[in-house]
mmCIF file of the N, C-alpha and C atoms, coordinates in Angstrom:
data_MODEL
# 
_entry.id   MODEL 
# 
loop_
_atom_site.group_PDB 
_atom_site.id 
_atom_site.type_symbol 
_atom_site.label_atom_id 
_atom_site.label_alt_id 
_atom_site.label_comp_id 
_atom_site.label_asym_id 
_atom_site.label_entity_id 
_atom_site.label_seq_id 
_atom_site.pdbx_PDB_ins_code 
_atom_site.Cartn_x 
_atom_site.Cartn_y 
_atom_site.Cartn_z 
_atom_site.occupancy 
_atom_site.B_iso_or_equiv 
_atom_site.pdbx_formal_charge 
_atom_site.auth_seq_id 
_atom_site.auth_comp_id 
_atom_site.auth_asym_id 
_atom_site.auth_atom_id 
_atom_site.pdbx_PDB_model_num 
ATOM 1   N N  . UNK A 1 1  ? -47.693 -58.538 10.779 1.00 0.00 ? 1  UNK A N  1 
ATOM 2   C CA . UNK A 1 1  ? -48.938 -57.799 10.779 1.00 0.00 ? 1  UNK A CA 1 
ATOM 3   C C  . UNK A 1 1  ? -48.754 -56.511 9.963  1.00 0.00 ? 1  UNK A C  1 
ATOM 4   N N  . UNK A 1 2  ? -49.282 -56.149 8.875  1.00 0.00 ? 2  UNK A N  1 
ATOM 5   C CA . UNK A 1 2  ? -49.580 -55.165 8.055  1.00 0.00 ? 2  UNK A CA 1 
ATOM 6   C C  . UNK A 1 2  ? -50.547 -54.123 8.266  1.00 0.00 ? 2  UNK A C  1 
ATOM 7   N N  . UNK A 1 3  ? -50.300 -52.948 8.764  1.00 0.00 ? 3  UNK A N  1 
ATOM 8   C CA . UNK A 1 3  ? -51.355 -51.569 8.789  1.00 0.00 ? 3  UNK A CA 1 
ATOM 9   C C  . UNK A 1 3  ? -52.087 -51.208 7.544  1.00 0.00 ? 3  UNK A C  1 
ATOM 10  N N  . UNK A 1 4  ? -53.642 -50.390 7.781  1.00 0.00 ? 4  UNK A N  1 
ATOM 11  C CA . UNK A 1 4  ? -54.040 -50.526 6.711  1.00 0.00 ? 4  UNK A CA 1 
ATOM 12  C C  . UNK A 1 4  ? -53.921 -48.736 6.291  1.00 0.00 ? 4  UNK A C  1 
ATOM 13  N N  . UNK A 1 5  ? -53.688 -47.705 5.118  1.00 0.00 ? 5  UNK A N  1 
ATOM 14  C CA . UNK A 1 5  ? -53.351 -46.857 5.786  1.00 0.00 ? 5  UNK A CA 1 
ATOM 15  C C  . UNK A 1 5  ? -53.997 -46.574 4.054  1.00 0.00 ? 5  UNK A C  1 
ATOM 16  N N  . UNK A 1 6  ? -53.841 -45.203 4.361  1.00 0.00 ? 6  UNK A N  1 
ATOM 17  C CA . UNK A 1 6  ? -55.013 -44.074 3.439  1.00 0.00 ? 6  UNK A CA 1 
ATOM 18  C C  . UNK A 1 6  ? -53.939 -43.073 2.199  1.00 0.00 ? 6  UNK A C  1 
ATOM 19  N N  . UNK A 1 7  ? -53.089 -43.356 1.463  1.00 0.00 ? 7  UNK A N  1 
ATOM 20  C CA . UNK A 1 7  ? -52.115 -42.309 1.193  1.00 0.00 ? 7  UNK A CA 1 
ATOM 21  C C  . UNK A 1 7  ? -52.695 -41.221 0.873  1.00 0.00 ? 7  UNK A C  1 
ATOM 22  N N  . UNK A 1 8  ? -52.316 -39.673 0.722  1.00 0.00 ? 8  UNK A N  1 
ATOM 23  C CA . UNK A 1 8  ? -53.442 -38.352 0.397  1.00 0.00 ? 8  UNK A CA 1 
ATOM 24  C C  . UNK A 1 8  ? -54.234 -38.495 -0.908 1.00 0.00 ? 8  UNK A C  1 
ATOM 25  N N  . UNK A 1 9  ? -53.623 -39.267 -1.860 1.00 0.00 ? 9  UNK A N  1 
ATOM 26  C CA . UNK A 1 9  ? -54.565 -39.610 -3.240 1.00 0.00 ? 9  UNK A CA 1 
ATOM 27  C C  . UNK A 1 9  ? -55.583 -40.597 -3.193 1.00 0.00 ? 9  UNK A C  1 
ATOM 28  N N  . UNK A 1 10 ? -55.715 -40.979 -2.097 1.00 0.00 ? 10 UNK A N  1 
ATOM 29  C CA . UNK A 1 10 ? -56.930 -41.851 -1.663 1.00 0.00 ? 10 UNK A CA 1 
ATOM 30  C C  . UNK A 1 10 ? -56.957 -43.417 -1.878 1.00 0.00 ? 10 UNK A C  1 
ATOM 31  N N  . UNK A 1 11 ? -55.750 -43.761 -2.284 1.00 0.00 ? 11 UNK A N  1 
ATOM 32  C CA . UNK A 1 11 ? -55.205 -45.334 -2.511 1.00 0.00 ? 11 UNK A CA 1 
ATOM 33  C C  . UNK A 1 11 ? -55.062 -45.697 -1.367 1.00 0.00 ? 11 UNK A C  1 
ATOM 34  N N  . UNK A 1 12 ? -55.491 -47.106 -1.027 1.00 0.00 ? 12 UNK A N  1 
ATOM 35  C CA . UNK A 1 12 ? -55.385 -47.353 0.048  1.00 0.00 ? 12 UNK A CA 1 
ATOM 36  C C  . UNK A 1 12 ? -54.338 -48.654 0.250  1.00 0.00 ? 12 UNK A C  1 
ATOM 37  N N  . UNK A 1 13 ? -54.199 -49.247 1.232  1.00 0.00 ? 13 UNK A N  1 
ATOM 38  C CA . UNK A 1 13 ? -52.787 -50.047 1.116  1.00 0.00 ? 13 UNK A CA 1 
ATOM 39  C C  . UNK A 1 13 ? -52.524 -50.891 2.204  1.00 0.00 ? 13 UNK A C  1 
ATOM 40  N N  . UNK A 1 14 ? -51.686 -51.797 2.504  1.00 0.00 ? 14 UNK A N  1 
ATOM 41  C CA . UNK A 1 14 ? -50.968 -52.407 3.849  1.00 0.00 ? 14 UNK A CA 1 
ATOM 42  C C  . UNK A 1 14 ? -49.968 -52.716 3.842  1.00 0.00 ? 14 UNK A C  1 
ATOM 43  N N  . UNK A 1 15 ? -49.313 -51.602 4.930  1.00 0.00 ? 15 UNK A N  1 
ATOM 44  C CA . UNK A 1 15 ? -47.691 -51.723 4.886  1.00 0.00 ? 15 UNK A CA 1 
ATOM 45  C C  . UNK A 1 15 ? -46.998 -52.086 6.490  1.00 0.00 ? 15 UNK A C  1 
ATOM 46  N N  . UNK A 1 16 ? -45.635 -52.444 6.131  1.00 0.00 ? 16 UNK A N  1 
ATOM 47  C CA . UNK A 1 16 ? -45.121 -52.957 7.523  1.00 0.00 ? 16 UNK A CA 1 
ATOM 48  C C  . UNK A 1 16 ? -45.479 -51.617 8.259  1.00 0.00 ? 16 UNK A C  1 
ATOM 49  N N  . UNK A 1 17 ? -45.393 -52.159 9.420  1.00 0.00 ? 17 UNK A N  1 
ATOM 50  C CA . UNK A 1 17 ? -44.981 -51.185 10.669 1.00 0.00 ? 17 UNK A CA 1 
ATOM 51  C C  . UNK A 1 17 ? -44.009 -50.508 10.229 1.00 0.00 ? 17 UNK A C  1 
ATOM 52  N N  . UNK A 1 18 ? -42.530 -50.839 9.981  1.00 0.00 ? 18 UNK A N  1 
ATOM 53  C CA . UNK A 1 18 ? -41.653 -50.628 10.171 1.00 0.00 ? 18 UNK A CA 1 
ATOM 54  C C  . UNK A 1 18 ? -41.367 -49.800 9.152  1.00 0.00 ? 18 UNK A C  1 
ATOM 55  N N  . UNK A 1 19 ? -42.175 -49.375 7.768  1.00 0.00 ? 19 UNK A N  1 
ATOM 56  C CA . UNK A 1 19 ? -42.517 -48.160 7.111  1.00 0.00 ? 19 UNK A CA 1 
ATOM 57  C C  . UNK A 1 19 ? -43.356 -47.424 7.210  1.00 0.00 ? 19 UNK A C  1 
ATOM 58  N N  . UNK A 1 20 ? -44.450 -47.643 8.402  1.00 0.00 ? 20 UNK A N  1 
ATOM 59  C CA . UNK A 1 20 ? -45.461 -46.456 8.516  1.00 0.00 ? 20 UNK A CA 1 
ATOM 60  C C  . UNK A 1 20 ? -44.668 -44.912 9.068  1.00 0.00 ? 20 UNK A C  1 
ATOM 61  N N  . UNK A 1 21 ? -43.925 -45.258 9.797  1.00 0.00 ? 21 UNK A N  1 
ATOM 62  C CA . UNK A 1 21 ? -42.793 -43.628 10.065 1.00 0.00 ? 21 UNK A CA 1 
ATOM 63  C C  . UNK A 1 21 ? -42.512 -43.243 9.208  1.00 0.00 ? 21 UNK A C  1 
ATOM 64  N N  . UNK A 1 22 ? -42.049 -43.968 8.077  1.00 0.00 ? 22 UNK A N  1 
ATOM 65  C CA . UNK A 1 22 ? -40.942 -43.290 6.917  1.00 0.00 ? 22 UNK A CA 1 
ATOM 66  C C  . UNK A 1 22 ? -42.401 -42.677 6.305  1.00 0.00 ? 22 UNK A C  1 
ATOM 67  N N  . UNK A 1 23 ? -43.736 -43.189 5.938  1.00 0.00 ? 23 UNK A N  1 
ATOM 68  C CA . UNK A 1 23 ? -44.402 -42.978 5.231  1.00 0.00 ? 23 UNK A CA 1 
ATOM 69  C C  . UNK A 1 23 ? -45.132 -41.507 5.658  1.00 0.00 ? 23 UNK A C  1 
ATOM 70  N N  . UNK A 1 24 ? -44.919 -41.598 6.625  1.00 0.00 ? 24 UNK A N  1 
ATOM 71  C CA . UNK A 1 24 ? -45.506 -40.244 7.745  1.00 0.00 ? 24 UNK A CA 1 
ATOM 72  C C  . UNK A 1 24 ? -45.095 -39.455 7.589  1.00 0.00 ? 24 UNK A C  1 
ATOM 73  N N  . UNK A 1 25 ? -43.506 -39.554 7.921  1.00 0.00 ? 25 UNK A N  1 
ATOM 74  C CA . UNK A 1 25 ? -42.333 -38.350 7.637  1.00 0.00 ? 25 UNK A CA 1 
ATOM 75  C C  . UNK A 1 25 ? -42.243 -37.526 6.213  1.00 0.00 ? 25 UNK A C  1 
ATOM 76  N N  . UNK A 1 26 ? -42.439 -38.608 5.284  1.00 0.00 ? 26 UNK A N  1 
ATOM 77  C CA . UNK A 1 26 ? -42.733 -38.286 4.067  1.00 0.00 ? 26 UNK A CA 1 
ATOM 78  C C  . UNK A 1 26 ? -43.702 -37.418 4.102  1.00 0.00 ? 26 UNK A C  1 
ATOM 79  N N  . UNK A 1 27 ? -45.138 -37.545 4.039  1.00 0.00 ? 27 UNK A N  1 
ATOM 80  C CA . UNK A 1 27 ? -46.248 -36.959 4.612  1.00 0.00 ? 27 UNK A CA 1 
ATOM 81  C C  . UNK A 1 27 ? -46.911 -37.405 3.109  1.00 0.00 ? 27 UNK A C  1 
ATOM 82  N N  . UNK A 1 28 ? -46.890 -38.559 2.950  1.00 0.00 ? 28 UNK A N  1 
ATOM 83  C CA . UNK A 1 28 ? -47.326 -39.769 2.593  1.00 0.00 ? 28 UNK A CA 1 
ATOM 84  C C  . UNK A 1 28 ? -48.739 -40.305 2.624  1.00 0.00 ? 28 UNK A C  1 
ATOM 85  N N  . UNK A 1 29 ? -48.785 -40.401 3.809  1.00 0.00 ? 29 UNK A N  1 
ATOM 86  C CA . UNK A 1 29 ? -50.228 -40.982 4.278  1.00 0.00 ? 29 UNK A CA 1 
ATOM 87  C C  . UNK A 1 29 ? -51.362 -39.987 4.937  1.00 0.00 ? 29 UNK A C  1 
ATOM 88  N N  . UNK A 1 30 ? -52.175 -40.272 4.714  1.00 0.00 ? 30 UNK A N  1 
ATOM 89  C CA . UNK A 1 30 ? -53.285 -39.010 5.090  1.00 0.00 ? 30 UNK A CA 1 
ATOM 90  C C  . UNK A 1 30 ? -53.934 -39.645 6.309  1.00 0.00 ? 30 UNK A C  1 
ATOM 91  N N  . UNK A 1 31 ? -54.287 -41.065 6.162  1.00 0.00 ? 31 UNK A N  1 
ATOM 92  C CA . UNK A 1 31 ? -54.843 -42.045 7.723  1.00 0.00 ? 31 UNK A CA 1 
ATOM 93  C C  . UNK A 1 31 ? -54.628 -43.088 7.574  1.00 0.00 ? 31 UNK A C  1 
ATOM 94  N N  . UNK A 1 32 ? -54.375 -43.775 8.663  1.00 0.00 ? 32 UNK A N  1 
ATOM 95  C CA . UNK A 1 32 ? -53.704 -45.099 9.157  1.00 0.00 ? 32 UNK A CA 1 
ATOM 96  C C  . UNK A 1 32 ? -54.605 -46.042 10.077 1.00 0.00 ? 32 UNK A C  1 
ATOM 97  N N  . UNK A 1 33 ? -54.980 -47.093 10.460 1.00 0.00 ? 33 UNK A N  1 
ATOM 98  C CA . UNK A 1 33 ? -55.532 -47.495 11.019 1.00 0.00 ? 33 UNK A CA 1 
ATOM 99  C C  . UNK A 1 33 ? -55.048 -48.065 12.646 1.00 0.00 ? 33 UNK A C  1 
ATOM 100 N N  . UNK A 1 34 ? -55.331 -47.605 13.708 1.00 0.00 ? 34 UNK A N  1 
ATOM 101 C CA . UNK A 1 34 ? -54.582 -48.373 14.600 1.00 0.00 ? 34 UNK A CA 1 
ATOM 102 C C  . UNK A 1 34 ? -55.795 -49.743 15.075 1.00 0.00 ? 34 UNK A C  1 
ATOM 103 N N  . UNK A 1 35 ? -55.718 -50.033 15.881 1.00 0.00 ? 35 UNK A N  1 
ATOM 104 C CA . UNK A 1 35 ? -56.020 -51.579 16.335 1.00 0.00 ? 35 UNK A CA 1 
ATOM 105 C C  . UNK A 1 35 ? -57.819 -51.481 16.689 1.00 0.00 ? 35 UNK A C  1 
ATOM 106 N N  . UNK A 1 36 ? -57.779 -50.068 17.386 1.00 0.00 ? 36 UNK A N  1 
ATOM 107 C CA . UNK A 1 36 ? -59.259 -50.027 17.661 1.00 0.00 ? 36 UNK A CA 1 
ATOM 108 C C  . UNK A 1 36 ? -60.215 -48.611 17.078 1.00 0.00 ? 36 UNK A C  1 
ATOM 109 N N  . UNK A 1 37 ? -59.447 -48.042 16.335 1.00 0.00 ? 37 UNK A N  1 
ATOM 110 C CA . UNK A 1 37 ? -59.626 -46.792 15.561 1.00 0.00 ? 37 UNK A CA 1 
ATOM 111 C C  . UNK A 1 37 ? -58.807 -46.124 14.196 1.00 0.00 ? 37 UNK A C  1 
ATOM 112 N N  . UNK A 1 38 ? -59.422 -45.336 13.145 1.00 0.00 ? 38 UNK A N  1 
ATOM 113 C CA . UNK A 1 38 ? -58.874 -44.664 12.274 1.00 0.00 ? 38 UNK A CA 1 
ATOM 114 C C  . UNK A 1 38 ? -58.100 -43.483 12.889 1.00 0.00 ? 38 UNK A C  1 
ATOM 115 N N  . UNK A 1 39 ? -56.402 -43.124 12.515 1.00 0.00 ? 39 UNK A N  1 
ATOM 116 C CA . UNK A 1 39 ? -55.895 -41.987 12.904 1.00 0.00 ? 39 UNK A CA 1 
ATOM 117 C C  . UNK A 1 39 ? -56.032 -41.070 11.647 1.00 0.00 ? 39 UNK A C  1 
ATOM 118 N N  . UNK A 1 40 ? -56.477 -39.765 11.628 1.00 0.00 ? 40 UNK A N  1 
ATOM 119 C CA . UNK A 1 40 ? -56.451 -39.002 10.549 1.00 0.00 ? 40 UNK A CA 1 
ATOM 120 C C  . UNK A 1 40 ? -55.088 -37.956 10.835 1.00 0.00 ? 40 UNK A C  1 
ATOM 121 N N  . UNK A 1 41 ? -53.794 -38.051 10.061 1.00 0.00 ? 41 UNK A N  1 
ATOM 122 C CA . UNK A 1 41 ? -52.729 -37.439 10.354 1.00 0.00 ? 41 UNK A CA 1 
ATOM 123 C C  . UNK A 1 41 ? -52.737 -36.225 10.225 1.00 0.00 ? 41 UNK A C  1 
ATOM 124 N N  . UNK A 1 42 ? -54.080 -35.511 9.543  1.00 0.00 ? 42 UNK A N  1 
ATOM 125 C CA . UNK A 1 42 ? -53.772 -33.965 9.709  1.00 0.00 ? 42 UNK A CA 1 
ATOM 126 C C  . UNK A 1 42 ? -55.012 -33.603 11.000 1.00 0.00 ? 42 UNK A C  1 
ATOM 127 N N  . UNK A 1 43 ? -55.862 -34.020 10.995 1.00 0.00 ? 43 UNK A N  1 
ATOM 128 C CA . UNK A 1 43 ? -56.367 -33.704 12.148 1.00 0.00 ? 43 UNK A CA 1 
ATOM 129 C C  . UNK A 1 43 ? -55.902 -34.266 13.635 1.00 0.00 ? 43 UNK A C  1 
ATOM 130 N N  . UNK A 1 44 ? -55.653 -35.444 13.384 1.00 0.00 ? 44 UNK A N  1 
ATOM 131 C CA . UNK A 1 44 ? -55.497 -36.409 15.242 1.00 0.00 ? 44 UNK A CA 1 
ATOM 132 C C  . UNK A 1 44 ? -53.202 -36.059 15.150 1.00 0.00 ? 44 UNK A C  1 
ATOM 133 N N  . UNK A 1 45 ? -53.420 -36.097 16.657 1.00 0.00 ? 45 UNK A N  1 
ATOM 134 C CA . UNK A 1 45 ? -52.281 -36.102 17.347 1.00 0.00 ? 45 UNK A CA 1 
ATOM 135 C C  . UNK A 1 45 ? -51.697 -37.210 16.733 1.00 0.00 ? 45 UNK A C  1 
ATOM 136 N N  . UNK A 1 46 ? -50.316 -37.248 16.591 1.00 0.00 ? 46 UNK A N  1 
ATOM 137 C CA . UNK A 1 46 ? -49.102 -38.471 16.600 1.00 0.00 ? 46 UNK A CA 1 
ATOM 138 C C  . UNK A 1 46 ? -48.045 -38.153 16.536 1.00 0.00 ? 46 UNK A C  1 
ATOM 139 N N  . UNK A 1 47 ? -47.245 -38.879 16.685 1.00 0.00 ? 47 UNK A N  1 
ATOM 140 C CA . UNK A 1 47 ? -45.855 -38.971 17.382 1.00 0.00 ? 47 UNK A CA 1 
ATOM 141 C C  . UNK A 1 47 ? -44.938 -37.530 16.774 1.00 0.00 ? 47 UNK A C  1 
ATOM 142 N N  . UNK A 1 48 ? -44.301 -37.085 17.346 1.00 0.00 ? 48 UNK A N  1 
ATOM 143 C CA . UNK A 1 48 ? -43.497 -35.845 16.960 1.00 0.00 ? 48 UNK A CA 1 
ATOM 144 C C  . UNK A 1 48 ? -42.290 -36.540 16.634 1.00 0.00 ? 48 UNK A C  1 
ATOM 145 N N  . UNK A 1 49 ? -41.606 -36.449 14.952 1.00 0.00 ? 49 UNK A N  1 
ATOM 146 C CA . UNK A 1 49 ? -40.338 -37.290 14.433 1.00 0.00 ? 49 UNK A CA 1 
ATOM 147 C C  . UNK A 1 49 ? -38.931 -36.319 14.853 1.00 0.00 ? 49 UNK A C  1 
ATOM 148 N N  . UNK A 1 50 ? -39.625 -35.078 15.746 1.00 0.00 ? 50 UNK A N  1 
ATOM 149 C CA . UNK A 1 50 ? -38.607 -34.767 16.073 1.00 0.00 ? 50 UNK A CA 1 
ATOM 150 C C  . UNK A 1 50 ? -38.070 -35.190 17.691 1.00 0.00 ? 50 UNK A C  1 
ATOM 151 N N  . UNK A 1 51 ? -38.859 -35.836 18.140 1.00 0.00 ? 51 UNK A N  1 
ATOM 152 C CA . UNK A 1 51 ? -38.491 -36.193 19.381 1.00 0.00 ? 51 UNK A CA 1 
ATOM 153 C C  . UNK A 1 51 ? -37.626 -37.482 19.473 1.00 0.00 ? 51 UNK A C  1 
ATOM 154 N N  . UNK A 1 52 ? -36.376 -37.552 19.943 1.00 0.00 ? 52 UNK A N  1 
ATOM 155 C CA . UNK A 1 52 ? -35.017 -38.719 19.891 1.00 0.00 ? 52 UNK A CA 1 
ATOM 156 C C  . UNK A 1 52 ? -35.382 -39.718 21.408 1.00 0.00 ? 52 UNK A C  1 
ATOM 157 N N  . UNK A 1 53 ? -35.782 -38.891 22.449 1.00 0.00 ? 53 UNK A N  1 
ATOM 158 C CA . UNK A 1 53 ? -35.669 -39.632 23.467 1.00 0.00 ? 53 UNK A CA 1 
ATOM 159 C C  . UNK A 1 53 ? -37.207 -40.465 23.711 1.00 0.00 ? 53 UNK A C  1 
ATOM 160 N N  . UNK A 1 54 ? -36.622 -41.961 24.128 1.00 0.00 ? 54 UNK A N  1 
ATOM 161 C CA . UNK A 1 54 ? -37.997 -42.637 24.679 1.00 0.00 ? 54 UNK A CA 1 
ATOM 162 C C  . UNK A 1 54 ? -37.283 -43.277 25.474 1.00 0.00 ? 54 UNK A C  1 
ATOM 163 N N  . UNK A 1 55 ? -37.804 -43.438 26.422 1.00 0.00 ? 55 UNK A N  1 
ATOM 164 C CA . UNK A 1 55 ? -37.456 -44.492 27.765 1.00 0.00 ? 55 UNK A CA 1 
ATOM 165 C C  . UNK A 1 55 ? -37.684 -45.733 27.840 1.00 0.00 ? 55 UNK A C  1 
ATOM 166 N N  . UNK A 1 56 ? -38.791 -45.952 26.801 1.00 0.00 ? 56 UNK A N  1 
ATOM 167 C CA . UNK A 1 56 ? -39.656 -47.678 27.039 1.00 0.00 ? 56 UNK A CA 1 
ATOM 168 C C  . UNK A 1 56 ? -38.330 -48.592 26.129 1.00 0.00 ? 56 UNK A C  1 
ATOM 169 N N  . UNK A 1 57 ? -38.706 -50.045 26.433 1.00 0.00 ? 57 UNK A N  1 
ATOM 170 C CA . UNK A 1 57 ? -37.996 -51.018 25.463 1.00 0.00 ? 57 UNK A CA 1 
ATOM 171 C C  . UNK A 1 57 ? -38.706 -50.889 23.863 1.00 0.00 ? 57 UNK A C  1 
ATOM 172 N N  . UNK A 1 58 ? -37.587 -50.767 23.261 1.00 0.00 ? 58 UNK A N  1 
ATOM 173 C CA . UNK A 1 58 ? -37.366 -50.802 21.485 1.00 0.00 ? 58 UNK A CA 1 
ATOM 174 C C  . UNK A 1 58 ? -38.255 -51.820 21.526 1.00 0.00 ? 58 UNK A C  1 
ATOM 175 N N  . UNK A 1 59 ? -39.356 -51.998 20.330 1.00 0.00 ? 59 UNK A N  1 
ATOM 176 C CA . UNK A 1 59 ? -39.848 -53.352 20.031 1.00 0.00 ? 59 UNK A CA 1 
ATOM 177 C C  . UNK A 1 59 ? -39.729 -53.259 18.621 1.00 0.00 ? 59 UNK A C  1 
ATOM 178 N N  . UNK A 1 60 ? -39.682 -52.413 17.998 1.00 0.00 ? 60 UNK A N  1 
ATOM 179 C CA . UNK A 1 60 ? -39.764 -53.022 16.235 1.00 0.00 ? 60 UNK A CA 1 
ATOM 180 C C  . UNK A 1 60 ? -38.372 -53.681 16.134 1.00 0.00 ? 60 UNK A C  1 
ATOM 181 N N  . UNK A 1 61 ? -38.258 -54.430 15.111 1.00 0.00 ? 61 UNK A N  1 
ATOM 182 C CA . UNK A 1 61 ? -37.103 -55.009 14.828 1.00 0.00 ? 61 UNK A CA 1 
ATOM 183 C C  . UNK A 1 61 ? -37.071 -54.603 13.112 1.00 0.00 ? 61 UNK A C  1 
ATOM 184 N N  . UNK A 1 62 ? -36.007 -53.832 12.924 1.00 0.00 ? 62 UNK A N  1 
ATOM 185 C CA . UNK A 1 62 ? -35.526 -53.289 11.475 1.00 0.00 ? 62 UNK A CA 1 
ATOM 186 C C  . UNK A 1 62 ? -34.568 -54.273 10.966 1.00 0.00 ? 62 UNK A C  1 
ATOM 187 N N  . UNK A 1 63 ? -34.258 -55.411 11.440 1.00 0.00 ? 63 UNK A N  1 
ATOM 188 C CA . UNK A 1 63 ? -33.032 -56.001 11.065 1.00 0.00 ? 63 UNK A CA 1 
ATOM 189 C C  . UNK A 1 63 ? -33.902 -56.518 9.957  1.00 0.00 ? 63 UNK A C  1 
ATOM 190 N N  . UNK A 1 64 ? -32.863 -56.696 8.762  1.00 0.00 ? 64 UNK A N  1 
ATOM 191 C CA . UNK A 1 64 ? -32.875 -57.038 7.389  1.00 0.00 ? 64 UNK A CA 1 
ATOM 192 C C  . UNK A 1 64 ? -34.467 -56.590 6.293  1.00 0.00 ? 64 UNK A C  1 
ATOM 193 N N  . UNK A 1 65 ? -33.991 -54.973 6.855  1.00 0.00 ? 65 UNK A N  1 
ATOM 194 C CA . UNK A 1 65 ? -35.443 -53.869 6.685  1.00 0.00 ? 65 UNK A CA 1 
ATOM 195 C C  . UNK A 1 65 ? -35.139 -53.877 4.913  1.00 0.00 ? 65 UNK A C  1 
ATOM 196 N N  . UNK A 1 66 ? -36.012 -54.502 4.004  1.00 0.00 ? 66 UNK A N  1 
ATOM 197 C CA . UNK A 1 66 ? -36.409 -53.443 3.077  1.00 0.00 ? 66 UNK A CA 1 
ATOM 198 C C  . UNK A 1 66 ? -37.073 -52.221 2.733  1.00 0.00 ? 66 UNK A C  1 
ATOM 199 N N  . UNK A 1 67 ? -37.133 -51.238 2.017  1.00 0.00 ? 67 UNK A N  1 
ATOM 200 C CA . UNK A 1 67 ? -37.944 -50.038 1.997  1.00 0.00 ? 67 UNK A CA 1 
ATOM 201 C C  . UNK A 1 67 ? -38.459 -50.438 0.352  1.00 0.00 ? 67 UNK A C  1 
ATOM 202 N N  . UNK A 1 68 ? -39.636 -50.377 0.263  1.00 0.00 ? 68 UNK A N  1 
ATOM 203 C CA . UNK A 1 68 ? -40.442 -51.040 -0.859 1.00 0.00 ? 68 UNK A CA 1 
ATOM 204 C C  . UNK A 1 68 ? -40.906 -49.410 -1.229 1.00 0.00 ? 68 UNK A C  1 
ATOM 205 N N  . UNK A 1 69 ? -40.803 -48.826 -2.990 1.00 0.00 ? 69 UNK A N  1 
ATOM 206 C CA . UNK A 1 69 ? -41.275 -47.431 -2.955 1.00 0.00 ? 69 UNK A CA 1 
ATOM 207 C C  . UNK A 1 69 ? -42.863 -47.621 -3.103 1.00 0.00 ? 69 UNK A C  1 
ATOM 208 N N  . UNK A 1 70 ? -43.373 -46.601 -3.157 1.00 0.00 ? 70 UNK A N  1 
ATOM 209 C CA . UNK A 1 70 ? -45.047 -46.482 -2.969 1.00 0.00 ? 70 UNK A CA 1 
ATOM 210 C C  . UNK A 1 70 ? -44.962 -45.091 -4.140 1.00 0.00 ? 70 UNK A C  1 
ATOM 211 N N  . UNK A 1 71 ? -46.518 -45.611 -4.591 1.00 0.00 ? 71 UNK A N  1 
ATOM 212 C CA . UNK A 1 71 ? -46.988 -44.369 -5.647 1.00 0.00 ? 71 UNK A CA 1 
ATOM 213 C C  . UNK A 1 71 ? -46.548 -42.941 -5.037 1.00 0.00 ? 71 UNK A C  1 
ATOM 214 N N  . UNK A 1 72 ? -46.114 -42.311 -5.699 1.00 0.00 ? 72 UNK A N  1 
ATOM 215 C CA . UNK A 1 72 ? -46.312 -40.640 -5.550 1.00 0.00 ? 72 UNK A CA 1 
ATOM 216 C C  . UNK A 1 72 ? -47.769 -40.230 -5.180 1.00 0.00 ? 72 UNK A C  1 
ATOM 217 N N  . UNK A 1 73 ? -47.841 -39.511 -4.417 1.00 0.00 ? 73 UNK A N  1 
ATOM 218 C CA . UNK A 1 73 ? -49.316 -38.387 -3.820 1.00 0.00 ? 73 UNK A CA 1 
ATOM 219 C C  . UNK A 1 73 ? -49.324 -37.541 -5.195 1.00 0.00 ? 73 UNK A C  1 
ATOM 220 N N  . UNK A 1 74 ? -50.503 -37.765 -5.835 1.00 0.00 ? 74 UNK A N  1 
ATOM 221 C CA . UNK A 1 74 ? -50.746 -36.379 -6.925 1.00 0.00 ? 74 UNK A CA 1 
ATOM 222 C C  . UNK A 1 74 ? -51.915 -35.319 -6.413 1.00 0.00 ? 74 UNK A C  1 
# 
């Protein structure tokens, strides 16, 4: 399943899960789509990449992860 997500130059796109973090961290993407709504990353809340601890079970699976590059933000 592929997210559909907004980069700040207004290209739009669908990428794994398993690069929407990296794309975030980057600060990459401007909005992302979740399942029943648009997230806008400078206005709406999401995940803090500085936080290490979670309690729940791991579900992404990174095994045999490529990282595919994406246009530069101009």
């Amino acid at each position: 399943m592929k997210i559909h997500v907004v980069y700040k130059n207004g290209q739009e796109d669908f990428v794994d899960p398993k690069f929407l973090d990296i794309l975030l961290y980057l600060g990459e993407i401007q909005e992302f789509r979740r399942s029943d709504h648009w997230v806008n990353v400078i206005d709406g809340p999401i995940r803090d990449f500085r936080q290490k601890d979670f309690g729940g079970q791991e579900r992404r699976s990174n095994e045999h992860a490529e990282f595919i590059s994406v246009p530069a933000a101009s």
